[in-house]
C-alpha positions in Angstrom: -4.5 27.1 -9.1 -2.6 29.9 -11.1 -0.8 28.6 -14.3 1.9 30.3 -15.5 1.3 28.7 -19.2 -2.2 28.0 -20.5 -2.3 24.9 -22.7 -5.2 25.8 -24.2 -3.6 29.2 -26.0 -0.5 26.9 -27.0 -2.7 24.3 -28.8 -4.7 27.8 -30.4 -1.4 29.4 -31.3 -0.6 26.1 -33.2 -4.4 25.7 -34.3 -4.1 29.1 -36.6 -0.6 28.8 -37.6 -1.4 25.7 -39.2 -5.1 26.9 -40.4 -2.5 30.1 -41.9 -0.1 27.4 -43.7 -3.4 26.0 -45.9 -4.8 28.8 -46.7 -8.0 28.2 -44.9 -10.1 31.4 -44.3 -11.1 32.2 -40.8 -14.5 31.1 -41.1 -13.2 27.5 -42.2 -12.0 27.3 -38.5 -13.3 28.9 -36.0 -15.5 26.8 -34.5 -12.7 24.7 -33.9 -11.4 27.5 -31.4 -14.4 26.7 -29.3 -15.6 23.8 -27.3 -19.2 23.0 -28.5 -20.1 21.9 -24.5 -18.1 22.5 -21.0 -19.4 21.0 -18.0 -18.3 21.7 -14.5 -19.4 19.9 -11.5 -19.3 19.4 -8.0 -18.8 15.9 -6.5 -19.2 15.4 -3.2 -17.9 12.2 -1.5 -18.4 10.6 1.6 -14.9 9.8 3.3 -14.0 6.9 5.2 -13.9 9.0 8.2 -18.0 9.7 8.1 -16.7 13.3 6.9 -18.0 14.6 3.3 -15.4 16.4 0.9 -16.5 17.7 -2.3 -14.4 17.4 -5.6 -14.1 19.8 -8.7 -14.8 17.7 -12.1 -15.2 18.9 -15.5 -15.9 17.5 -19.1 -15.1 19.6 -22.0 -16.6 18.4 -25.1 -14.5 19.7 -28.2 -15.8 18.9 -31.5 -18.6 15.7 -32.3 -18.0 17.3 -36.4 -16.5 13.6 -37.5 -18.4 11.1 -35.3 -19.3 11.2 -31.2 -16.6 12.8 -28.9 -13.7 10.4 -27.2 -11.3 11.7 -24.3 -9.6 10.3 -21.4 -11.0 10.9 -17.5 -7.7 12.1 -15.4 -7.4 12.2 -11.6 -4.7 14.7 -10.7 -4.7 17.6 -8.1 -3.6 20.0 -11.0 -6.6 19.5 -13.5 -8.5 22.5 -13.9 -10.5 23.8 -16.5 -7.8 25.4 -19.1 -5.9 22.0 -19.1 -9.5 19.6 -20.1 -10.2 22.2 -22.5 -6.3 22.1 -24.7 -6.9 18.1 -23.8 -10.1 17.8 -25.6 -8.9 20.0 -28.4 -5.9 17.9 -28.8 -8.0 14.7 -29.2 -10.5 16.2 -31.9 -6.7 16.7 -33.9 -5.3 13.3 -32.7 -8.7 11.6 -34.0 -8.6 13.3 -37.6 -5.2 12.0 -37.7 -5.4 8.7 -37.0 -8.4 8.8 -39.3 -10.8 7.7 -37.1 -14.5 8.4 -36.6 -14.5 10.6 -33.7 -14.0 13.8 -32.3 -12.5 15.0 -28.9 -13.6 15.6 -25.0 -11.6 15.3 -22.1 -12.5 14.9 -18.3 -11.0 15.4 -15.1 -11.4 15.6 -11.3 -9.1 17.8 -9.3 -7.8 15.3 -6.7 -4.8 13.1 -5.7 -5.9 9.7 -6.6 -2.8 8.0 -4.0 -4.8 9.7 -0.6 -7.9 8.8 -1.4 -9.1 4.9 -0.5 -10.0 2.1 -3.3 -13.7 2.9 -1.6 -13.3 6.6 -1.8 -12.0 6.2 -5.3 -15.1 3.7 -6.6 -17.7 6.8 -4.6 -15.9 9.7 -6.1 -16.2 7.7 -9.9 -19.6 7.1 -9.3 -20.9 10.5 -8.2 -18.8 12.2 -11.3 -20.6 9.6 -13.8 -23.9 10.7 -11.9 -23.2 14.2 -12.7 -21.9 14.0 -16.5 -24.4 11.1 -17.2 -26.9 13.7 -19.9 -24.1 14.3 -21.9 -22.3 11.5 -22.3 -22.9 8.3 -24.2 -22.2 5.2 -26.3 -23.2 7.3 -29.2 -22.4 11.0 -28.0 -19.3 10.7 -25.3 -17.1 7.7 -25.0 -14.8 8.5 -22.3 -11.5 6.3 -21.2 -8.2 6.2 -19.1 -5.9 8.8 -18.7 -3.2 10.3 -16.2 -4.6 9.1 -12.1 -7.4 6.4 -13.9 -7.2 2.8 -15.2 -9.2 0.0 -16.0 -11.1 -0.3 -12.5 -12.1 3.2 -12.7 -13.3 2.7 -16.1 -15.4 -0.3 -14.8 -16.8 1.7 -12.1 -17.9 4.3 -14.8 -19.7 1.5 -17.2 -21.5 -0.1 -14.3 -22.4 3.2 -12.7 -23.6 4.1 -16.3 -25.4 1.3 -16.8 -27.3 1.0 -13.7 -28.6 4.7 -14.4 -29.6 3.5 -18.2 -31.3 0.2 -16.6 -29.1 -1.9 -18.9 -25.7 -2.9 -19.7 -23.9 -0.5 -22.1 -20.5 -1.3 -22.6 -19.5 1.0 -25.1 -20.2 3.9 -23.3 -16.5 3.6 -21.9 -13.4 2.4 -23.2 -10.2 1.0 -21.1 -12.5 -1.5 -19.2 -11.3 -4.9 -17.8 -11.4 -7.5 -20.5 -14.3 -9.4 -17.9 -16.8 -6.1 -18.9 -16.3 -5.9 -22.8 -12.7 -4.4 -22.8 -9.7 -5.5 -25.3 -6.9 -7.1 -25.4 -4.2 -4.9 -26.0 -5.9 -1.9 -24.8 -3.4 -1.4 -21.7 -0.5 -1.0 -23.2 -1.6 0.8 -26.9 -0.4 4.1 -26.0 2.9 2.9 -25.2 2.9 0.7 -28.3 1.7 3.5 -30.6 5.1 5.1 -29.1 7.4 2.5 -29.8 5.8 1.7 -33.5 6.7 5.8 -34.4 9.8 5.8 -32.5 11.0 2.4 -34.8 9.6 4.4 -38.1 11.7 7.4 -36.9 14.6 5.5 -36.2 14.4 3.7 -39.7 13.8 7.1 -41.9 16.9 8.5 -40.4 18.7 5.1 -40.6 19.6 4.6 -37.0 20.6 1.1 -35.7 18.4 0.4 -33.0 21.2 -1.7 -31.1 23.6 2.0 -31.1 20.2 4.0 -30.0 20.3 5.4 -26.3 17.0 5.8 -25.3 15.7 8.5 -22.4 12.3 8.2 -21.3 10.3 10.4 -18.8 7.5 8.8 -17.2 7.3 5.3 -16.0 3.2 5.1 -15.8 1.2 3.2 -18.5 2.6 5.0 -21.2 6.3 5.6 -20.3 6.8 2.3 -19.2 5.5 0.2 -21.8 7.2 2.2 -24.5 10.2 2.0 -23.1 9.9 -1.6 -22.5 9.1 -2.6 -25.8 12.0 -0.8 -27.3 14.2 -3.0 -25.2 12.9 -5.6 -26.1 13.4 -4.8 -30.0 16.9 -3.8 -29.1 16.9 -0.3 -28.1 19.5 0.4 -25.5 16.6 2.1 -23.1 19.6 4.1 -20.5 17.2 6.1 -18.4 13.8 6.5 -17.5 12.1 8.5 -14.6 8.9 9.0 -12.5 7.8 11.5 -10.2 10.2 11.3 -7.6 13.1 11.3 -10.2 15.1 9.3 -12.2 17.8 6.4 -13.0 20.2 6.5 -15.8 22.1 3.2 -16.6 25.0 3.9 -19.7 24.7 -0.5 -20.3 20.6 0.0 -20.5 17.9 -0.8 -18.1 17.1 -4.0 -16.7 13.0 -3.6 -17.5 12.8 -7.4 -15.5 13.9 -5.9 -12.6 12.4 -3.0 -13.0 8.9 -4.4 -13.2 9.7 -6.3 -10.3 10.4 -3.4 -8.5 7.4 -0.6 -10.1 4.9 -3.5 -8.9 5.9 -2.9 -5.3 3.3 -0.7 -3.4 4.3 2.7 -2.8 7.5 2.3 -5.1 9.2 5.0 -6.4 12.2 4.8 -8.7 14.5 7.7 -6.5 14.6 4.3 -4.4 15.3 1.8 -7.0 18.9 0.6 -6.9 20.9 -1.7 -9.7 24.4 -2.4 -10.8 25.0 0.6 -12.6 22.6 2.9 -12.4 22.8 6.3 -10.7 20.1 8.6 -9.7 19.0 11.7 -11.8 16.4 14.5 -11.6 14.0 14.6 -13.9 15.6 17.7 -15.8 18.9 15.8 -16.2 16.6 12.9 -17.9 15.1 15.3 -20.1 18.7 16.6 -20.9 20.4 13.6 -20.6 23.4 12.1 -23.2 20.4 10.3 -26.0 19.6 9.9 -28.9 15.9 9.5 -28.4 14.3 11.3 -25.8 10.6 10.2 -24.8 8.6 12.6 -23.0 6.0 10.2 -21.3 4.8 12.3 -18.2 2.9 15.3 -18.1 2.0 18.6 -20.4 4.9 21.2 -20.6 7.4 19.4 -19.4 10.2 20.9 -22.3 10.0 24.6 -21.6 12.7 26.7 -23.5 15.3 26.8 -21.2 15.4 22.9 -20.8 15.5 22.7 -25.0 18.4 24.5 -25.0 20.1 21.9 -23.1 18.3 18.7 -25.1 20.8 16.5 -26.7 18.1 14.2 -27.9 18.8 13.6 -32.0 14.7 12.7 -31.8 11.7 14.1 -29.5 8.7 11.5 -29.5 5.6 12.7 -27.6 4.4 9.9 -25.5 2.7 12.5 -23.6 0.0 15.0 -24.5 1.7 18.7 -25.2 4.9 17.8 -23.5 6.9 20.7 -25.2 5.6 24.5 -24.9 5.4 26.6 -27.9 8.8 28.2 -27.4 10.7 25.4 -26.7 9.4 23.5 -30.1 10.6 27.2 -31.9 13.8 26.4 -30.0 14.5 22.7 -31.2 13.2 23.7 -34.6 16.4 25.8 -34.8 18.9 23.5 -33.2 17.2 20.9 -36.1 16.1 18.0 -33.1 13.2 16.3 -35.0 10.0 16.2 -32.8 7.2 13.7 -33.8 4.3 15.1 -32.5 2.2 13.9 -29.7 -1.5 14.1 -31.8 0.9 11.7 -34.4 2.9 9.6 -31.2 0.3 9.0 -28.8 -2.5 7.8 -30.9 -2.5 4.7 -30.1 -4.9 4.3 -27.5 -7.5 6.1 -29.3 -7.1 3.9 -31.6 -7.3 0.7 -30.2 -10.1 2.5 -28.0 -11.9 2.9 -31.2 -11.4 -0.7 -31.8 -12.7 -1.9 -28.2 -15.9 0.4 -29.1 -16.3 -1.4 -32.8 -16.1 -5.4 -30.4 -18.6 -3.6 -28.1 -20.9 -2.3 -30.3 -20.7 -5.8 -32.9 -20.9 -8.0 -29.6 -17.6 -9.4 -30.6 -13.9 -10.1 -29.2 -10.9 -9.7 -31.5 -7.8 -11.8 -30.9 -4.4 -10.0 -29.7 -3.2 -10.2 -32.8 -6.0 -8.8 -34.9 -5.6 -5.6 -32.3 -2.0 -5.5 -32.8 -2.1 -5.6 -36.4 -4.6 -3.1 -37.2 -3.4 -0.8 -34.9 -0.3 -1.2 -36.9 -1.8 -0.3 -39.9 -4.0 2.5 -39.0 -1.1 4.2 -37.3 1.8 3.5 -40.3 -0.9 5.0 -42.4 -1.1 8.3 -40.2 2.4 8.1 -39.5 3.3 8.2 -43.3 0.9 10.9 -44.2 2.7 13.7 -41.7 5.8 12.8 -43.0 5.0 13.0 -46.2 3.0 16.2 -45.4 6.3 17.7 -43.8 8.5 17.0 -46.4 6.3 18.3 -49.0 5.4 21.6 -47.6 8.9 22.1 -46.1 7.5 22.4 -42.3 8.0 20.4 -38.7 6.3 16.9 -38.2 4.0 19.3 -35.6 3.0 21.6 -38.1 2.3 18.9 -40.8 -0.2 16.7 -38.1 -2.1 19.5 -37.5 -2.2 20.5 -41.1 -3.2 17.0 -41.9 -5.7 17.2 -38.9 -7.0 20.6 -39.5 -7.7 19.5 -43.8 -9.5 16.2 -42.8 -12.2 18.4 -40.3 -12.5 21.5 -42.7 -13.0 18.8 -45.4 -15.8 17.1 -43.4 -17.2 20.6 -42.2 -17.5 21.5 -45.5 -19.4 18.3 -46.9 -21.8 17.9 -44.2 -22.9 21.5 -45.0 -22.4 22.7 -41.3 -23.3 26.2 -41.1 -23.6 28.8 -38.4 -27.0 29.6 -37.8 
C-alpha cells in the first residue's frame, strides 16, 4: 500500500528535535533511530471455505535498553511495515515516560478483522504466534491489544504460546481475560489514562468541567471509554464518531443509550438516532464547536489543513500519532494546547505492566489497587512534562519526548552500552 505520510519519519523528525533541545550529541541517540529486530512473516490460514489465504504479519522490536520490549498486536488491512516500526518507537518513548520498566515493539497483521470468522480469526492468531514465538517472551516481548485485537485474541496468543513452551506462561501476553491471569481494569485503562490527563488539563487551565464541550473521534476501546467516563464526571461529551461517521448532540450524549446501541452487532453510529443529535463526518468532529477535542481513532488523523479549522481550546491524544508533524507546527501557532499521545495514552501500558507484575508474583490485585496506582504512576508522568514544558519554554510534545529521550540516554549511559 503507498502512504502518502510515513509515521516512522514524523516520530524521527520529533526524535532529533527533541535530542537537539538537550544538547545530546548524536552518538547519545542514534540507536534509538533504529529498531534493534524486525520480523516479517507470512501466515497462511485455512478458510472456512477449504481455501488457504496467506496473511502479511510483522513484529518490530524497538529498544529492550530499560527492561524487555511491550507493544500492542493490531489487525487492520492498512498495517504495513513503516506504521509497526513509528508504533514500536512510540512505545519505547511512552514506556520511559510513564517510568516503567520496559521498552517498545509493535505487531501487526495486514487484514480486516470484520470478514474474517471467530474460527478464521483464533487460526490466523495462532499461526502468527507460531511464527514470532523465538523472539518473543515473558522476559523478552510482552505483546497486548491494540486497534482490530482484544482480550480473546490475546488468550488465543497465551494458549498458543504456552502449548509451544509445554507450560502455562501467562505473562507472555497482556490484555487477557481475567479467567487466564488478566486484570481488572485492564479493558478500559487506555481510556481512563485519557480522561485522568484530560481532568489534569482541564484543572491547570481552570475549566469547569460542567461548561466543557467534549468532541471525541473514535468510539472503540479507547474512544469510548474516555468519553464515557468524562460524562460521568460531568463533562458535557457533544459528539463522538466511528468509522462510518459521526453524531453531535449540543445537550451531550446519552452514553446509556449509546452502549445500548454500540453492543448491537454490526452497529455503526451513521445509524444511530436520538433526540437531538444530527449526523456528522468525521472531519466536522475533528472541527467541530469544543472545547476539548479527543482524537481516539487512528494515526494522522489531524493533517494541516484540518488544524486550521480546529476550534478545540485542548488536543488530547487518545490515539497513537493522531496529528502529523505540520499540523502540531500549525496548532502551536494558533496556541491550541496538545497533550501528547506517548503522555495521554499510557495508560494501558501501564496497567499492562501491572497485569505482568500479578502474573509474574502469581497474584490478583483488587480494582481499586489497579485504579489507584495507575493514578499515581500517570499524575507522576503527567506532572513531569508539564513541568518540563513550562521550564524549557516548549509544547507538552516536545517536553514528553525530552523527558522520554533524558530517562533512555540516562540508562544508556549507566549500563555502559556501547557499540561494538
Amino acid at each position: 500500500m503507498q502512504r502518502k505520510y510515513n509515521p516512522y519519519q514524523n516520530m524521527l523528525q520529533v526524535m532529533e528535535e527533541a535530542a537537539c533541545e538537550l544538547g545530546f550529541h548524536e552518538d547519545d541517540v542514534v540507536t534509538f533511530t533504529h529498531p534493534e529486530r524486525e520480523l516479517q512473516v507470512s501466515v497462511p490460514v485455512r478458510m472456512d471455505d477449504g481455501s488457504v489465504r496467506v496473511f502479511q504479519g510483522f513484529r518490530v522490536q524497538h529498544s529492550s535498553l530499560r527492561g524487555p520490549c511491550k507493544g500492542g498486536v493490531r489487525y487492520h488491512p492498512d498495517v504495513e511495515m513503516n506504521e509497526v516500526r513509528a508504533l514500536a518507537a512510540w512505545m519505547t518513548l511512552k514506556c520511559a515516560v510513564a517510568g516503567i520498566p520496559y521498552g517498545g515493539a509493535k505487531g501487526g497483521i495486514c487484514v480486516n478483522p470484520s470478514e474474517l470468522s471467530q474460527g478464521e480469526l483464533e487460526r490466523l492468531t495462532r499461526g502468527y504466534v507460531d511464527q514470532i514465538a523465538p523472539i518473543i517472551g515473558e522476559h523478552r516481548d510482552v505483546p497486548a491489544p491494540d486497534v482490530g485485537t482484544n482480550a480473546q485474541v490475546m488468550g488465543w496468543i497465551m494458549d498458543e504460546y504456552s502449548r509451544l513452551c509445554g507450560r502455562d506462561v501467562p505473562a507472555v501476553v497482556t490484555g487477557k481475560p481475567i479467567a487466564l491471569g488478566g486484570s481488572l481494569g485492564r479493558q478500559e485503562a487506555t481510556g481512563r489514562g485519557v480522561m485522568l490527563c484530560t481532568e489534569r488539563t482541564a484543572s491547570k487551565l481552570g475549566l469547569t468541567p460542567s461548561e466543557c464541550r467534549v468532541a471525541v473521534q473514535g468510539a472503540g476501546n479507547v474512544g469510548f471509554a474516555a468519553a464515557r467516563l468524562l460524562s460521568e464526571r460531568g463533562y458535557r461529551v457533544t459528539a463522538i464518531s466511528d468509522v462510518s461517521g459521526g453524531v453531535l448532540c449540543e445537550d451531550g450524549l446519552d452514553f446509556r443509550s449509546l452502549r445500548a446501541f454500540l453492543d448491537r452487532p454490526g452497529a455503526l453510529l451513521r445509524e444511530y438516532d436520538a433526540p437531538g443529535a444530527v449526523h456528522i463526518t468525521n472531519r466536522e468532529l475533528l472541527t467541530c464547536g469544543c472545547d476539548i477535542l479527543i482524537p481516539a481513532a487512528l494515526e494522522n488523523q489531524i493533517t494541516g489543513e484540518i488544524a486550521k479549522e480546529v476550534r478545540a481550546r485542548v488536543i488530547v491524544e487518545g490515539a497513537n500519532g493522531p496529528t502529523t508533524n505540520e499540523a502540531d507546527e500549525e496548532l502551536g501557532k494558533r496556541g491550541i494546547l496538545v497533550i501528547p499521545d506517548i503522555l495521554a495514552n499510557t495508560g494501558g501500558v501501564i496497567v499492562s505492566y501491572f497485569e505482568w507484575v500479578q502474573n509474574l508474583q502469581s497474584v490478583a490485585w483488587s480494582l481499586d489497587d489497579v485504579n489507584e496506582k495507575l493514578y499515581t504512576v500517570l499524575t507522576n508522568a503527567y506532572e513531569a512534562v508539564w513541568e518540563l514544558a513550562q521550564e524549557r519554554g516548549v509544547t507538552h510534545r516536545m517536553a514528553a519526548n525530552m523527558l522520554a529521550l533524558r530517562r533512555l540516554v540516562e540508562t544508556r549511559r549507566s549500563r555502559g552500552v556501547c557499540v561494538a
